[in-house]
N, C-alpha and C positions, 0 to 999 in steps of 0.2 A: 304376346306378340302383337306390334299393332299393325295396326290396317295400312301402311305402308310397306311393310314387310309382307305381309300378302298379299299386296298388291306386285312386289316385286317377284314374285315366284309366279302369279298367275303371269304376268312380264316373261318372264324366261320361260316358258312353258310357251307360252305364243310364239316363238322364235323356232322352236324344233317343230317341223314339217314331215307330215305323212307321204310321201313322195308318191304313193299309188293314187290320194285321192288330191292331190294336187293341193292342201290346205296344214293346216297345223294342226296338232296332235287336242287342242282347244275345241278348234272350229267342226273338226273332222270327230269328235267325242270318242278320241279314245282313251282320255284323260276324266276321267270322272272322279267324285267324291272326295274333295283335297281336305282336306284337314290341318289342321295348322295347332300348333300346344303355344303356352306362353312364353315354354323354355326354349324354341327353335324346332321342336320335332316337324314333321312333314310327312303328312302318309295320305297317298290318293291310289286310285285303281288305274290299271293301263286295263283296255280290253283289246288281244289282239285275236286277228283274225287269220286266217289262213293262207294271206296273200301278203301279209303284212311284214316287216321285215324284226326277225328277233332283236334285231341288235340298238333298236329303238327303246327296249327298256332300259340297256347299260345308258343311252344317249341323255335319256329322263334321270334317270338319278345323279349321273355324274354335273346334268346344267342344275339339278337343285343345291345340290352340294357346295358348289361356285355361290350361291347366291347370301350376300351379305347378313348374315344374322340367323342363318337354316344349322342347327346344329346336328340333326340327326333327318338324315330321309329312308322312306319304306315304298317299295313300291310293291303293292300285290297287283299280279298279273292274272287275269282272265280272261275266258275264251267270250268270243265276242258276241257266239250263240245265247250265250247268257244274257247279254247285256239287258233284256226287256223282262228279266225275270226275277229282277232284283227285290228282297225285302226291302222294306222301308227302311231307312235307315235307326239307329237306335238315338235316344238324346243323348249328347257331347256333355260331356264336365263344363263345367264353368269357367276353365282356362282354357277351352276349346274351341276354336272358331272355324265353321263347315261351309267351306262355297260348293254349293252343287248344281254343275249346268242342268239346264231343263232340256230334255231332251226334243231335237228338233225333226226328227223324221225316224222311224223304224231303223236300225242298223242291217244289215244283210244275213239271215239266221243260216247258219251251214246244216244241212243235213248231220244227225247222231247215224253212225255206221251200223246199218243194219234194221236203223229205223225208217230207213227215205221208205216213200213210196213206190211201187214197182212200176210205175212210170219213170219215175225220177231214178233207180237204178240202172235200168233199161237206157236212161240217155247219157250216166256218166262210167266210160270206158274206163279200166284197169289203167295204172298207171302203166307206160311201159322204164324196166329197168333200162337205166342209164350205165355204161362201161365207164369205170377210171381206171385206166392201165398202170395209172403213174402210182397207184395207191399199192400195187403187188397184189400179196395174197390176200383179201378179206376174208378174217376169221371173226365171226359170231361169237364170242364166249356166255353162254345160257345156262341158266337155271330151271328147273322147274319150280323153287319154290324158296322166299330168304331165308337170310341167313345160315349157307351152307358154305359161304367162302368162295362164291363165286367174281366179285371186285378185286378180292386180294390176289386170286388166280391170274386173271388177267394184268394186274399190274405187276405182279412179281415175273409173271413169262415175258410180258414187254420189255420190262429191264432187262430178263436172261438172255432174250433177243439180240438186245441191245451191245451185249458185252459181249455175243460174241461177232460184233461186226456189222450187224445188221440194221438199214434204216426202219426205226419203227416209228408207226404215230398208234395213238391209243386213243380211241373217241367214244368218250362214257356218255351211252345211249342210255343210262338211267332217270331217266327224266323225273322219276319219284323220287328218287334218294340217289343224288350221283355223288358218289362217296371217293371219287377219286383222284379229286382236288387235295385232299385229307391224308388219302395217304401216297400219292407222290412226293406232298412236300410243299405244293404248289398253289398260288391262290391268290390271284390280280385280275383284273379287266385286260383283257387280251389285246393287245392293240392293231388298227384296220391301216390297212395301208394299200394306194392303188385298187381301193374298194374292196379287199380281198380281208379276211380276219387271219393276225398272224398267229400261231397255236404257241401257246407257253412248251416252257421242254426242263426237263428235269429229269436228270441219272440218264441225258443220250436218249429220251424218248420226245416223240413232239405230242404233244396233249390237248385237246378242246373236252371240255364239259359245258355243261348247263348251269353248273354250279360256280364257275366263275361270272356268272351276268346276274343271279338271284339273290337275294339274299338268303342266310343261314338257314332263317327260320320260314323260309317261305314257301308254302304248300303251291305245287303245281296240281292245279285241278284243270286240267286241261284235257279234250277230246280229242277223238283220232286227227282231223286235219291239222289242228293245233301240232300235235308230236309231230307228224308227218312233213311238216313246215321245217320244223328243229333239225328232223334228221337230215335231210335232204340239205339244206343250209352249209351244215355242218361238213358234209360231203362235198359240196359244190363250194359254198364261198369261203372255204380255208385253206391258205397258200399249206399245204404239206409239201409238198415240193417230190420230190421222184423218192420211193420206199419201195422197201422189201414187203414188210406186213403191215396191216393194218389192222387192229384187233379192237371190235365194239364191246363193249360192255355193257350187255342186253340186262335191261330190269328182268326179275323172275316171272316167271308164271307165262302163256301164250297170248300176248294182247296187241294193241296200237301199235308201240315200240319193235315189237319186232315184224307187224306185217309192212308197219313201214319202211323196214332195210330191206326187206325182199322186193320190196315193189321199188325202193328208190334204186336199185342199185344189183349188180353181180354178186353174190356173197358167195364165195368160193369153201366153204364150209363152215360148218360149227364144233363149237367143244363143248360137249354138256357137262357141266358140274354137280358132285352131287354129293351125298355124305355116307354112309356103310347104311343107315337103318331104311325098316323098309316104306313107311312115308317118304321119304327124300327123294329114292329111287323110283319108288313110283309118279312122284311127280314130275320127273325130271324124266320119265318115259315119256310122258304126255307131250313136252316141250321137245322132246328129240323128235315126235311125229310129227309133231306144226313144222317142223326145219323139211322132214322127208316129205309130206303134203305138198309143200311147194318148191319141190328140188335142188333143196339146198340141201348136199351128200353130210352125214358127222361123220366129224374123221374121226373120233373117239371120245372114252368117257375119262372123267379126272374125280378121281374116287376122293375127297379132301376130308382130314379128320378119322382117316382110317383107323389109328389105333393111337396110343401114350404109351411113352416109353417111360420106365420109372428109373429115376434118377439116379436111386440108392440100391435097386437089383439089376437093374438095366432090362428086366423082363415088358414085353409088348403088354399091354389091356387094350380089348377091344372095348373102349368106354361107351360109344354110340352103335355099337352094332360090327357086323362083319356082313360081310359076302354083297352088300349090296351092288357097290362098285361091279364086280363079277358076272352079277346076275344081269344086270341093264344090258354092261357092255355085250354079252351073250343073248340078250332077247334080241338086241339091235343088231347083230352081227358083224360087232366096229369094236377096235380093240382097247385094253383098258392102258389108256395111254400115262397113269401114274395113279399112287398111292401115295399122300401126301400123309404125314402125320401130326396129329393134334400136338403143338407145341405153344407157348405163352407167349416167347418169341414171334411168334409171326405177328400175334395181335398186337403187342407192345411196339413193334416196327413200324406196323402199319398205323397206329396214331400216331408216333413221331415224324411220319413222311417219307419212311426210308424203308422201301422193301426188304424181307428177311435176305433174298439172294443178293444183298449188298451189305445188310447190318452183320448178318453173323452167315457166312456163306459157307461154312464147315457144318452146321448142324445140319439133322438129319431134312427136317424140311426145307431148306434151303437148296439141299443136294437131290433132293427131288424135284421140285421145279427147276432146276438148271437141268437136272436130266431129260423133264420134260421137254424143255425149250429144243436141246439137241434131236430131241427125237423129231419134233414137230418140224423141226429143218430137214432135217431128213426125210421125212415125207412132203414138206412141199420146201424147196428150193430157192433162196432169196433170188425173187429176180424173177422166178417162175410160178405166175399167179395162174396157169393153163391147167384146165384136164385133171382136178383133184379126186376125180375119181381113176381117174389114170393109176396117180399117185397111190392111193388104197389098196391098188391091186396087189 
């Protein structure tokens, strides 16, 4: 690449403007570490911060993209606490060419949650939730722990939702791995319009993830205010438009991601996800109590993987366990709102982009989560996001 052609990307790069600090993404360093190959590639760091606006990383890749002779760009995104904490960089290849601004003032370091000092907690207040009437019911779909089929749950009930009548949006709060770009089907830069982000929709569901603005391979290493940014965003500046349910798709385990739906927002309950064995269940006890700690009611458990049906006797094998499902829903005293069965189908659907309750809607797990869905309407009411403890009774 020569030095006109990096001259034209650091050029485009000076044109997109950080709007909070009045300067460009350049001047304001949150463009660091640009990289340049001889073949076109392009790979720099954004550092964002927690006041900063997400939609400034699609902004950067799509003006590098535009730029005459850039054949491939990367942007890894980090949290801006970092910025002063950086290794050295390592030496570039020989067809490699590194412009690295020199940093001009300390950036603004955010407190790590849990780490501030007790002064500095003492002076910043809880967030307080914010009501969206227009979003319906907000449902949590949680795990305690991956890979138990907690994504696929939630996209396959969205769909179920969806067919029978109901407005749904699905907002994949998985900030580690948001896998639900993948198996909607679905996967472009979302387009803004009237300043608002307009949500992709696939199978009659409206969609935002994080994983339509990242790339594939790109590790989110990012801290609580960072997600908290995302969630909140996601919530606030995407036109959903007036819905029945709204269904997040919480990363596993009790962290950032989900204090930060409690705090940004009403979340009218949760669906814990889990698998028959008894690691699953137990972890997935732990994450029902984070939801009941800060009173968000489970409306129930969703036992996924409960047994295999064999093909050639038609007889059940409990392959991962039994009774787990049972046991949770019974320590929690919330009822066991389905038993989904270990099928090939589901996972072969869900890489294809096409929920099992659409690809093969007659097998047995298909006809479970569509019973789900019916049941979950039944306890809460499209239209009726009020009182879900109401509902439980």
């Amino acid at each position: 690449m020569t030095p006109n052609l990096q001259q034209r990307v650091t050029d485009a790069l000076s044109r997109i403007r950080n709007n909070r600090i009045g300067a460009n993404v350049l001047e304001s360093e949150m463009v660091r570490d640009i990289a340049t190959t001889t073949d076109g590639k392009v790979r720099l760091s954004l550092f964002l911060s927690a006041n900063d606006d997400a939609t400034v990383v699609r902004e950067v890749r799509q003006t590098l993209q535009q730029v005459p002779g850039v054949t491939d760009v990367r942007v890894d995104v980090k949290d801006a606490s970092q910025a002063d904490q950086r290794a050295p960089m390592a030496p570039q290849p020989d067809n490699t060419r590194v412009k690295q601004s020199a940093p001009k003032s300390a950036p603004r370091v955010l407190p790590v949650m849990g780490q501030e000092t007790q002064s500095q907690r003492a002076g910043v207040p809880a967030p307080t939730p914010v009501a969206y009437p227009h979003l319906g019911n907000l449902i949590a779909v949680s795990s305690g722990k991956g890979g138990v089929g907690k994504s696929t749950v939630a996209a396959n009930l969205a769909v179920a939702l969806a067919q029978q009548g109901a407005r749904v949006g699905l907002m994949d709060a998985d900030i580690y791995g948001p896998n639900i770009p993948r198996m909607m089907g679905v996967n472009a830069a979302p387009p803004v319009a009237n300043e608002k982000i307009i949500p992709l929709q696939a199978h009659g569901v409206k969609i935002m993830s994080l994983g339509f603005m990242i790339e594939r391979d790109q590790p989110a290493i990012w801290r609580g205010p960072i997600i908290m940014k995302i969630i909140s965003q996601f919530l606030r500046d995407v036109q959903w438009g007036e819905l029945d349910y709204f269904l997040v798709d919480m990363p596993p385990g009790t962290g950032d991601a989900q204090l930060s739906l409690v705090q940004a927002t009403m979340v009218h309950g949760a669906i814990i996800v889990t698998t028959p064995q008894e690691v699953a269940s137990g972890d997935a006890l732990r994450g029902a109590k984070m939801f009941e700690r800060v009173a968000v009611p489970v409306i129930g458990v969703v036992e996924n993987m409960s047994y295999f049906v064999c093909p050639n006797c038609a007889e059940r094998h409990a392959v991962f366990g039994e009774g787990g499902g049972h046991r949770l829903a019974n320590e929690l005293g919330v009822p066991l709102l389905a038993q989904i069965p270990f099928f090939p189908g589901v996972l072969q659907s869900g890489d294809r982009g096409e929920p099992i309750v659409l690809s093969d809607p007659n097998a047995d797990a298909a006809q479970a989560l569509l019973d789900l869905a019916r049941r979950l309407s039944g306890l809460l009411p499209a239209g009726d996001a009020a009182r879900v403890n109401a509902a439980l009774l």
